[in-house]
Each structure stands twice: as C-alpha cells, then as structure tokens.
KOLDO-241078 format. One record per residue (C-alpha): residue number from 1; y, z, x. Coordinates in steps of 0.2 Angstrom, whole numbers, plus 2048, in hexadecimal, padded with zeros to 3 digits. Each point is the difference from the previous one (the first is absolute). Example, Ala and Ser with C-alpha at 12.3 -4.5 7.8 and 13.67 -1.06 7.14 Angstrom:
2
+-----+-----+-----+-----+
!   k !   Y !   Z !   X !
+-----+-----+-----+-----+
!   1 ! 7EA ! 827 ! 83E !
!   2 ! 811 ! 7FD ! 806 !
+-----+-----+-----+-----+
# end
This chain:
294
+-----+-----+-----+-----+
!   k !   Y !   Z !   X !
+-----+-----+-----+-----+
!   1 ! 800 ! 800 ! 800 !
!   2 ! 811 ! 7FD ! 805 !
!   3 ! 80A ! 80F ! 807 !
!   4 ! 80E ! 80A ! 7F6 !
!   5 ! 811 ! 7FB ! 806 !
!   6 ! 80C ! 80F ! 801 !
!   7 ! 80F ! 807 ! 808 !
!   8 ! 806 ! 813 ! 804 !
!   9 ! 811 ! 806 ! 806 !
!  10 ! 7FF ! 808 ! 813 !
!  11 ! 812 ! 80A ! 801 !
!  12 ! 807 ! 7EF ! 7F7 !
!  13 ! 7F7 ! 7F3 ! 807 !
!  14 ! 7F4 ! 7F7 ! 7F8 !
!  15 ! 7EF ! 7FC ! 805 !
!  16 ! 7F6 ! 7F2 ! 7FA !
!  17 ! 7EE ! 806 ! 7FE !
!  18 ! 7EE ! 7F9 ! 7FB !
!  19 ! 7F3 ! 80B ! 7F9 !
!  20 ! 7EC ! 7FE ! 7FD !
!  21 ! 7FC ! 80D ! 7F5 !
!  22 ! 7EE ! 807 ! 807 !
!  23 ! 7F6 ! 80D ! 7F5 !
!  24 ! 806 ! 80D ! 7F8 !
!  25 ! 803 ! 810 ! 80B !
!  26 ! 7FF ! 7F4 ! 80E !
!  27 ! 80B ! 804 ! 80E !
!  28 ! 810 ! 7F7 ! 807 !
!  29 ! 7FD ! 7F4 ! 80C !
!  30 ! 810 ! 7F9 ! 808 !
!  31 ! 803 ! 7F0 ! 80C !
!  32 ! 811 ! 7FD ! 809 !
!  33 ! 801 ! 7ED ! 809 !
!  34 ! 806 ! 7FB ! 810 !
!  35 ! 813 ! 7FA ! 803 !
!  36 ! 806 ! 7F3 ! 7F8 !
!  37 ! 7F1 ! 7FF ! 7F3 !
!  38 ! 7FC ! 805 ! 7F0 !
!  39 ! 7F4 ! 80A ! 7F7 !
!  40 ! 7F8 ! 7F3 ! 7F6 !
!  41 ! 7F6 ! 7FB ! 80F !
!  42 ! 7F7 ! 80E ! 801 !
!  43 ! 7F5 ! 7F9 ! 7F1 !
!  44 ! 7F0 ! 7FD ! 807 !
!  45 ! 7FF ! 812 ! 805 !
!  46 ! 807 ! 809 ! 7EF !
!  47 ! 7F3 ! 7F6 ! 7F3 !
!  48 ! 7F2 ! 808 ! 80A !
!  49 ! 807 ! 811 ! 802 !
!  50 ! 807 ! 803 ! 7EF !
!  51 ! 7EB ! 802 ! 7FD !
!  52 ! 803 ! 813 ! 804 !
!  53 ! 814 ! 801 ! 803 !
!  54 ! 810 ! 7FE ! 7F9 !
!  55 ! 808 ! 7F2 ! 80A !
!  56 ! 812 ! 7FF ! 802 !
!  57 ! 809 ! 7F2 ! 80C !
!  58 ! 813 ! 7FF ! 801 !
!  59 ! 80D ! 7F8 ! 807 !
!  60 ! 80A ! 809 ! 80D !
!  61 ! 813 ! 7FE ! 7FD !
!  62 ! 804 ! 7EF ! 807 !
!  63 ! 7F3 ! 7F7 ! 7FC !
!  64 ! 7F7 ! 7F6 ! 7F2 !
!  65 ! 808 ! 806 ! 7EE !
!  66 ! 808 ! 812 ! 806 !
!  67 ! 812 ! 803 ! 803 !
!  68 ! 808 ! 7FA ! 80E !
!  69 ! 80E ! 80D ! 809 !
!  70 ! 80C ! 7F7 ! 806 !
!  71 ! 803 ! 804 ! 812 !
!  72 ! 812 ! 805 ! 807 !
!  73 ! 805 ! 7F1 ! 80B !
!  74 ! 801 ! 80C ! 80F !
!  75 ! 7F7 ! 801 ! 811 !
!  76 ! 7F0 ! 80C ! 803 !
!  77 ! 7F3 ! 806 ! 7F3 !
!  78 ! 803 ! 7F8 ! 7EF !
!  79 ! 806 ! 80C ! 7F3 !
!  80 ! 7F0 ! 800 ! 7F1 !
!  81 ! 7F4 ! 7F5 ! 80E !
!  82 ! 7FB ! 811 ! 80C !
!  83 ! 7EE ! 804 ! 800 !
!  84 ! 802 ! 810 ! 7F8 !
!  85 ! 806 ! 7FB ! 7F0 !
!  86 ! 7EE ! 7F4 ! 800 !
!  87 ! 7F8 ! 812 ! 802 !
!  88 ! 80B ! 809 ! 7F4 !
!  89 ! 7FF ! 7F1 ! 7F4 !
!  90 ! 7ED ! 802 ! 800 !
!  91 ! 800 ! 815 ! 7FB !
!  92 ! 80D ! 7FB ! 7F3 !
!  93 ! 7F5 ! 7F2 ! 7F9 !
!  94 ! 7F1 ! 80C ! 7FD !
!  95 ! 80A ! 80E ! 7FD !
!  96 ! 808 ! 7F5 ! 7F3 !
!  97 ! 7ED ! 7FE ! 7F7 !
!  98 ! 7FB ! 80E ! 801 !
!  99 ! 7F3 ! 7FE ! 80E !
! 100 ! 7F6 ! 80C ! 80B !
! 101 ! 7F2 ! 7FF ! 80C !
! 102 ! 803 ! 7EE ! 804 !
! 103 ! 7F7 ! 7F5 ! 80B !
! 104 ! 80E ! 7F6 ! 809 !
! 105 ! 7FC ! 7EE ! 809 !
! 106 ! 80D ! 7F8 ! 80B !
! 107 ! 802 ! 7F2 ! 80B !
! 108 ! 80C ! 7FE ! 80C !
! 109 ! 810 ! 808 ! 7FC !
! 110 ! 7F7 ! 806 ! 7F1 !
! 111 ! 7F3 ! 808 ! 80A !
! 112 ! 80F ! 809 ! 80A !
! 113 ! 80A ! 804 ! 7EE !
! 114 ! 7EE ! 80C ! 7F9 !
! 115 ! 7FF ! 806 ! 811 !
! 116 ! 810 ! 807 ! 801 !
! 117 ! 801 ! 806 ! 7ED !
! 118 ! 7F1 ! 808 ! 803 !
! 119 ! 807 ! 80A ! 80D !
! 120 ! 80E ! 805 ! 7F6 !
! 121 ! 7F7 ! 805 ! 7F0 !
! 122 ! 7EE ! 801 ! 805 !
! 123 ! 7FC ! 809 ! 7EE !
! 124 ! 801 ! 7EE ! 7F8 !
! 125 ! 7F1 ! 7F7 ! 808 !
! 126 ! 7EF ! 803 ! 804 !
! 127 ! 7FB ! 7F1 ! 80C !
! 128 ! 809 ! 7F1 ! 80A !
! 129 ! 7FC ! 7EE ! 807 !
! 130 ! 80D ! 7FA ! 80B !
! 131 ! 7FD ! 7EF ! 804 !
! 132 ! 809 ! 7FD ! 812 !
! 133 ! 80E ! 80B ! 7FA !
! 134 ! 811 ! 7FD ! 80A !
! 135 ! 800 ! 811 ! 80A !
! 136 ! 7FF ! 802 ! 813 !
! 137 ! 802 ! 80C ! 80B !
! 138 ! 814 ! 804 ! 80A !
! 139 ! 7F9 ! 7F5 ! 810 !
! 140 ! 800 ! 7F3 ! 7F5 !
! 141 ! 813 ! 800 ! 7FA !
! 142 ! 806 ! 7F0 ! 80C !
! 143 ! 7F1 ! 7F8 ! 7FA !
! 144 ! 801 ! 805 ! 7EF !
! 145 ! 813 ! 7F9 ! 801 !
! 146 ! 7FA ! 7F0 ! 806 !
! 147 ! 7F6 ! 7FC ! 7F2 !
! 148 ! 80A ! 807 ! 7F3 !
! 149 ! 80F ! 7F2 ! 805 !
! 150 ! 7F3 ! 7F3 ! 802 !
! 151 ! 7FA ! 802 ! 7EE !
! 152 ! 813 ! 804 ! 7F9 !
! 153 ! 805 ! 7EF ! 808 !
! 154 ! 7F0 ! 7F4 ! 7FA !
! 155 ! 804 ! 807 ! 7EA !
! 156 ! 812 ! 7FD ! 805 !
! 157 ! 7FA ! 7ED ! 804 !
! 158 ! 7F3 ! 800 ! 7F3 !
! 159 ! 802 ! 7F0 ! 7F3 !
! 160 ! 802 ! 808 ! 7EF !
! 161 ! 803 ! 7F1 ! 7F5 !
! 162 ! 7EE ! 7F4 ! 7FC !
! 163 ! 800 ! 7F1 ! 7F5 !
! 164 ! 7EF ! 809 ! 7F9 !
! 165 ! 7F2 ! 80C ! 800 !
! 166 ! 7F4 ! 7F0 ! 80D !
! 167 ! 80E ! 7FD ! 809 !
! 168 ! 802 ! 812 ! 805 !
! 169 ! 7ED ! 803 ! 7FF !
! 170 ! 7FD ! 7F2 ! 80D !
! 171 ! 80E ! 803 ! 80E !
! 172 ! 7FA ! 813 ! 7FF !
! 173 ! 7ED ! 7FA ! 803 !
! 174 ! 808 ! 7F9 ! 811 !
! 175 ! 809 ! 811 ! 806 !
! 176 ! 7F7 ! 80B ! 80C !
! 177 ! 802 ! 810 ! 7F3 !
! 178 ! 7FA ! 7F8 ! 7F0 !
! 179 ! 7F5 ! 7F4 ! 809 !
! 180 ! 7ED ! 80A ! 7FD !
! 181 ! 804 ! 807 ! 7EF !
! 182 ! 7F4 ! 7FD ! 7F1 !
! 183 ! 807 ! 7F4 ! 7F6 !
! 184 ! 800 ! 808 ! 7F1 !
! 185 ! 80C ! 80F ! 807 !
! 186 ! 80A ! 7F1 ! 807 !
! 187 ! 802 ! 7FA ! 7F0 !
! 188 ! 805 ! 812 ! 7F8 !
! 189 ! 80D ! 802 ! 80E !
! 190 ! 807 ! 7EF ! 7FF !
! 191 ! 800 ! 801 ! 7EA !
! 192 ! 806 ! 813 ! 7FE !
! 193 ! 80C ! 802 ! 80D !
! 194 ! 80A ! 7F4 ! 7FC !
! 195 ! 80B ! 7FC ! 7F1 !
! 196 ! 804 ! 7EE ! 7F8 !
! 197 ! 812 ! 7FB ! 804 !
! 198 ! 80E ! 7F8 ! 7F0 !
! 199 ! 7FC ! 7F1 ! 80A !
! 200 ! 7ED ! 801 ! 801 !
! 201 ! 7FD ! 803 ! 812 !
! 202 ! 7F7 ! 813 ! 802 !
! 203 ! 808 ! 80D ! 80D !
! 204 ! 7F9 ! 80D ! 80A !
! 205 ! 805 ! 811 ! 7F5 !
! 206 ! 800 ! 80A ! 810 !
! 207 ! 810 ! 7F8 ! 809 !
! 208 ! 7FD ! 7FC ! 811 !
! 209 ! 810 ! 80A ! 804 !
! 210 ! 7FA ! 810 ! 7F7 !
! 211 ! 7F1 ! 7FF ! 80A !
! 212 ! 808 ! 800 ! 810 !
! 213 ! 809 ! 810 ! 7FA !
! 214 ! 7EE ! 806 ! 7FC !
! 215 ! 7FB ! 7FD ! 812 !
! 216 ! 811 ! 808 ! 806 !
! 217 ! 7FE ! 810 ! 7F4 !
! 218 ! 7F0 ! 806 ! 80B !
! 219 ! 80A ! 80B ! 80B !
! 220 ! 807 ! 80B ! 7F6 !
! 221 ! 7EC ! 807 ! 7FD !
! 222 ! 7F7 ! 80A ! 80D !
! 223 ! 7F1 ! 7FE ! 7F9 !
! 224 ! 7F4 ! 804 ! 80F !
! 225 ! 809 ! 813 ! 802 !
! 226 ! 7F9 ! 805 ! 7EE !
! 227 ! 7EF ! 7F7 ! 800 !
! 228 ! 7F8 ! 813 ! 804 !
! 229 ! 806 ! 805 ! 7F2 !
! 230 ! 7F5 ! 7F4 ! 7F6 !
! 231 ! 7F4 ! 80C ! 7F9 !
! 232 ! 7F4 ! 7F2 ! 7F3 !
! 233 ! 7F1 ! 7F7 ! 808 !
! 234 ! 80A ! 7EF ! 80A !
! 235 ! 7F6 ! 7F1 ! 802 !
! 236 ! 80B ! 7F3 ! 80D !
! 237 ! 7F7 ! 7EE ! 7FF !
! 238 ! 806 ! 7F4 ! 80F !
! 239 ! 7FB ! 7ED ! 7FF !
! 240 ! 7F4 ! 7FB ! 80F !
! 241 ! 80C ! 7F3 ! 807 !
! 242 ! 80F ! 809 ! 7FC !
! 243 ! 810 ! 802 ! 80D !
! 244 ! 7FA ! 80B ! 80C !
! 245 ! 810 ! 80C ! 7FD !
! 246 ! 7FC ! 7FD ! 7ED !
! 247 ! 7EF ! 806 ! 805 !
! 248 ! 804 ! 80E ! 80D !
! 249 ! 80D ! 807 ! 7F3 !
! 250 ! 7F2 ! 802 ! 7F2 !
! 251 ! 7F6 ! 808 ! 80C !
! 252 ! 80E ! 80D ! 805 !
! 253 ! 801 ! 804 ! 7EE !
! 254 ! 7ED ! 804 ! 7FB !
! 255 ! 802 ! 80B ! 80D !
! 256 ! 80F ! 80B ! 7FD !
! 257 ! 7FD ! 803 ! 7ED !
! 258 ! 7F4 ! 80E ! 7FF !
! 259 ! 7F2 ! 7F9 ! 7F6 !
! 260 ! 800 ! 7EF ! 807 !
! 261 ! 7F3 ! 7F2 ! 803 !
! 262 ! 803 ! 7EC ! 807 !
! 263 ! 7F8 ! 7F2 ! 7F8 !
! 264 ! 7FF ! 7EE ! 808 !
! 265 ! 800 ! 7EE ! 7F4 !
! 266 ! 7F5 ! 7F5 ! 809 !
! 267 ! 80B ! 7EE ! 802 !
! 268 ! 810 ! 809 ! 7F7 !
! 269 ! 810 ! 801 ! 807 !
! 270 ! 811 ! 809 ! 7F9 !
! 271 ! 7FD ! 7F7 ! 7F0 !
! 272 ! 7ED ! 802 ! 7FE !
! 273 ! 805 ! 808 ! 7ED !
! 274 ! 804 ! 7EC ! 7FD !
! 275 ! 7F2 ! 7F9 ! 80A !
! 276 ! 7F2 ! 809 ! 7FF !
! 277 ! 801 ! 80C ! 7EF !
! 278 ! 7EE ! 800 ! 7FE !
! 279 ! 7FE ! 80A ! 812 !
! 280 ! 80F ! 80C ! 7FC !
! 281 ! 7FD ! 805 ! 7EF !
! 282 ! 7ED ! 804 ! 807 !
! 283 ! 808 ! 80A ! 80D !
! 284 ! 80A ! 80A ! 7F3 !
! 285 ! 7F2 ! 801 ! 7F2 !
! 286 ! 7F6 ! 806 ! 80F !
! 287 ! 80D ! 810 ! 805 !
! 288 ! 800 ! 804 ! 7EE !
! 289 ! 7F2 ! 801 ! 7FE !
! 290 ! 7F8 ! 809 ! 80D !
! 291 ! 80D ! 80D ! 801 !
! 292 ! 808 ! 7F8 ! 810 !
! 293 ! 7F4 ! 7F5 ! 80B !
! 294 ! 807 ! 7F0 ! 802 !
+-----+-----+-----+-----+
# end
C-alpha cells in the first residue's frame, strides 16, 4: 500500500513526512536520508519493515517538500543550515508524534543527525544504524574541511533545470555518484525529488545552493565529542569500496559509542543504501533481530 503523506510543525518549520503504518502496537521506526536527498527513497527498505514497525521517513528541512529557511546572505555557517538543527529537528519530529523507544536509521548526514540526537536525549531511542555517518575524529578537521568545500562547490554547479524525468534519469546514470544505483531508486529520486515547472521542465526541489549551505552547516556540530554519550545499541555500516576516510571515519565511530559493532557491504560504497538495498536491509534485519550482531 502506498504510504500516508503528512506533515508536523518542528518550532515552525514544517516537515514533510511519509508513514507506513505497521501493526498495531508496533514500534516507531524512523529513517533520516543523506544530504541533498529525500526520504521517499528509502522505499525499498520501509515496505519490508513496516511487517513489525511503524515506519516514518521525512524530509529534513531543505529538502524534498519541507520548508526551506532562508539563509542570511552572510559569510560562515548558514543561519537554519547547522548540523544541530538536523539533530534538533529529528527530537522535535518524534517528539511532535508522540514517539518513544525508536529505532533510528541514518545515512550519511542522517546517520550523524540520530547519532547526535541520541546523545542529547538518549531516553528517545532504543537502537541505531548509522550508515557511513559524517563524524570523524579532531585530526581529521583539515581533511574534513577539504571535503566539505569540495562538496559545497560541486551542488553549487549542479544543473537543476531537465527537459524531463529520461533526460535527467539518463545524464545521472553517467555520474560517478548515481552511476551503480538500482534503477528503480534512480527512478524514485529522479520522480519525487523533483517538481514540474509552469513551463514543464521538472527542477531539483533541493536547490543546489541550499545544499551547499547544508555542506557548509557541518561545523557548527561536534558530533564526535558526544558519541559516548550514545547509550542505545549503534550499528555503523561502511560500503566495502567506500573512501577510505569515509571508511576509517565509520570505523572511529563503532568504536567510541559504548555499545557499538562495524558492519561491512560487500561491493558498496557511500551510497550502497542506493546500490545494494538488498545487502543493507539484511544487515539491519540482521541487528534487530539478534539483539545486536551484525
């Protein structure tokens, strides 16, 4: 069945939210995309798990049909774009439904938003999967840096204007990010992250400038100070063929949460959630169900 479309308001921002209702007395299950995504592609994952939970996805603000702040035109961090609010957005959001003991999955900065809400009100969830989550250690701060302005420039570049959903569908195939997706989560990203234009063309609903705010926003969260304070279960996923600092930094953060374990996705790399669903979700069924082992 098709998932309830709804919306809650988070210290007056709205957020854009898909539900599959599981069984009655199920409990919450909440999923948080990466940057510059939205939370209808995690599809393929919620169908199977609304079996035994109550699946909530949501766009974070910025993106896909939440609000968008708008940024003060100064230099450093963006005002309504730091990491925190991501974190602070995510306790609003369940505290908004009502929700307790919840089972968070994130990727990316996702991954790095539940870790750090966690921290700050661990009486809300009761286990984590931090899929590469965007959190490394102060050695890494120049590095860090680096990548953060790399990424800020590329969604500042990015085309946001296609003739159609092939056109876009078929230049994405060719980029090295969206190159190993499954076709079908292609397709969802390409469809529902996107909206159709007066003049027909579809543009990208994220805006290649607010993602680059996104990217800048990530230093105003020190995310890797409060990870022992994580007191839930953590499983961190890592893509076999990952960037090795992607891959060192997931690594780091198994092992400073108190209850934490490593998982590896044969052939993955960042974006294995899009390219090899099949392997993560076993991964995840896997850590549920047998009380942690991954």
């Amino acid at each position: 069945m098709p998932p309830e479309d709804g919306a809650v308001s988070v210290k007056g921002l709205s957020l854009h939210y898909l539900r599959w209702a599981g069984p009655a007395g199920a409990p919450p299950l909440v999923l948080l995309h990466a940057t510059g995504f939205i939370a209808a592609l995690w599809k393929p994952y919620a169908e199977p798990l609304s079996r035994r939970f109550d699946v909530y996805a949501y766009d974070a603000r910025g993106h896909g049909d939440s609000d968008k702040p708008v940024p003060r035109p100064t230099e450093g961090p963006p005002s309504g774009y730091e990491w925190t609010r991501f974190a602070e957005d995510l306790a609003g959001f369940v505290d908004a439904l009502s929700l307790r003991d919840i089972v968070a999955i994130g990727h990316s900065s996702g991954g790095a938003a539940a870790l750090y809400s966690a921290a700050s009100r661990p009486d809300l969830f009761s286990r984590l999967v931090a899929i590469e989550p965007i959190i490394f250690p102060p050695e890494a701060t120049e590095a860090s840096f680096r990548r953060r302005d790399q990424l800020a420039e590329g969604a500042r570049k990015r085309r946001a204007v296609w003739p159609g959903y092939d056109e876009m569908t078929e230049a994405y195939r060719g980029r090295p990010t969206f190159a190993r997706w499954r076709g079908d989560i292609l397709r969802i990203y390409v469809e529902e992250g996107t909206f159709v234009r007066e003049d027909g063309q579809i543009e990208l609903k994220c805006p290649g400038e607010t993602e680059a705010r996104i990217y800048e926003g990530r230093i105003a969260m020190d995310a890797w100070s409060v990870l022992p304070r994580v007191r839930c279960p953590v499983l961190v996923l890592r893509g076999e063929e990952t960037d090795q600092y992607l891959s060192w930094g997931a690594e780091g953060v198994s092992q400073r949460v108190a209850d934490g374990r490593l998982g590896t996705i044969e052939g993955g790399s960042h974006f294995s959630p899009m390219e090899k669903p099949e392997a993560v979700l076993e991964a995840i069924t896997r850590f549920l169900d047998e009380g942690g082992s991954a």
